[in-house]
C-alpha positions in Angstrom: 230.6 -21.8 49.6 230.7 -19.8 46.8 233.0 -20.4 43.8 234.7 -16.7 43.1 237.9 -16.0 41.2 239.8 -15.0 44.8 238.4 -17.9 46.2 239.9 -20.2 43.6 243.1 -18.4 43.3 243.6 -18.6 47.1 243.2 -22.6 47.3 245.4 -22.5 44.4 248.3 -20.9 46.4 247.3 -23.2 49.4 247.5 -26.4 47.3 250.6 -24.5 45.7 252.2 -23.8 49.5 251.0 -27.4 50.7 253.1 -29.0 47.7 256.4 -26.9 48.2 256.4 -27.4 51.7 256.3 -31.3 51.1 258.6 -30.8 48.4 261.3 -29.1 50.9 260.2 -31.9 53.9 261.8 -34.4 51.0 264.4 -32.6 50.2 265.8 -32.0 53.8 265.5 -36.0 54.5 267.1 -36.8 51.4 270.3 -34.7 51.3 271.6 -36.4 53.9 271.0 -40.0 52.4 272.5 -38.4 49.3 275.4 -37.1 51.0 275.7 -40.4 52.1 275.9 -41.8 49.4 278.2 -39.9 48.2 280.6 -40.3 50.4 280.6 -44.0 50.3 281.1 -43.9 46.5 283.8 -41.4 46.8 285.6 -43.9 49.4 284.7 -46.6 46.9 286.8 -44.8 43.8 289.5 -43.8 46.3 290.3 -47.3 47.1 289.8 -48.7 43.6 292.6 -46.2 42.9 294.4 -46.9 45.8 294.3 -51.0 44.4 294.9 -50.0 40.9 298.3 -48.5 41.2 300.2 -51.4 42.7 298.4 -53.6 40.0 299.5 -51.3 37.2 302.9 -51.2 39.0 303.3 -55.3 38.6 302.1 -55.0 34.7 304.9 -52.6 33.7 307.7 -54.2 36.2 306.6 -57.9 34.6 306.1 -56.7 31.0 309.6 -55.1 31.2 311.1 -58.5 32.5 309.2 -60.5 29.6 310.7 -58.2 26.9 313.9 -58.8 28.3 313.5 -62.4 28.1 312.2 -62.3 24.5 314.8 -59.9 23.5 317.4 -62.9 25.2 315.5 -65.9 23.6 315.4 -63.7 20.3 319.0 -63.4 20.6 319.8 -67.3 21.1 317.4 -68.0 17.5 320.0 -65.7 15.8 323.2 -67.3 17.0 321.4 -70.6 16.4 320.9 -69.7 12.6 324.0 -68.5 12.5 325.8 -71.4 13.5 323.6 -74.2 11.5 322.0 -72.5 8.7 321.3 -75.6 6.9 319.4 -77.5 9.7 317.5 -74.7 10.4 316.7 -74.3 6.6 316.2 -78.0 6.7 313.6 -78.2 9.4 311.6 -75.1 8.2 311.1 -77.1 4.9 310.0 -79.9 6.7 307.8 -78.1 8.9 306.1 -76.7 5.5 306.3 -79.9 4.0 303.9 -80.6 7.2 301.3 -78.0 7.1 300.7 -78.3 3.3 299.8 -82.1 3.8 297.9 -81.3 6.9 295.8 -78.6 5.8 295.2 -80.7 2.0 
């Protein structure tokens, strides 16, 4: 067999055809594992989504209901400095008189 320029060029474009027609084998049995794939991951996000709104639904509804009832327990400090400033004066001095001798 003789080596020539044609004769090398030609295996070339055999080896060349050999390779693209096992690259296109792989390709047509892997889309559909791809596609596959896919799909399952789509389905995946959709029902993360689908899980994530009721959740984000209970955060706002119970974060509304604890504001409320700081706003209320906010309130009842106030009155309750209003109506006995000098025990509430009284104890935040003692409580200070506490911390400083703690943290001595």
């Amino acid at each position: 067999m003789e080596l020539t320029a044609s004769t090398v060029d030609r295996k070339a474009n055999q080896a060349h055809q050999v390779v693209d027609d096992v690259a296109r084998q792989a390709t047509d049995k892997a889309a559909p594992a791809i596609d596959r794939l896919a799909q399952a991951a789509h389905e995946t996000v959709d029902k993360v989504a689908g899980a994530a709104a009721p959740a984000a639904d209970w955060v706002k509804q119970n974060a509304d209901q604890l504001k409320q009832q700081q706003d209320m327990l906010l309130d009842s400090c106030r009155g309750y400095v209003r109506e006995r400033p000098l025990v509430v004066l009284a104890a935040t001095l003692f409580a200070g008189y506490l911390v400083g001798r703690l943290t001595r």
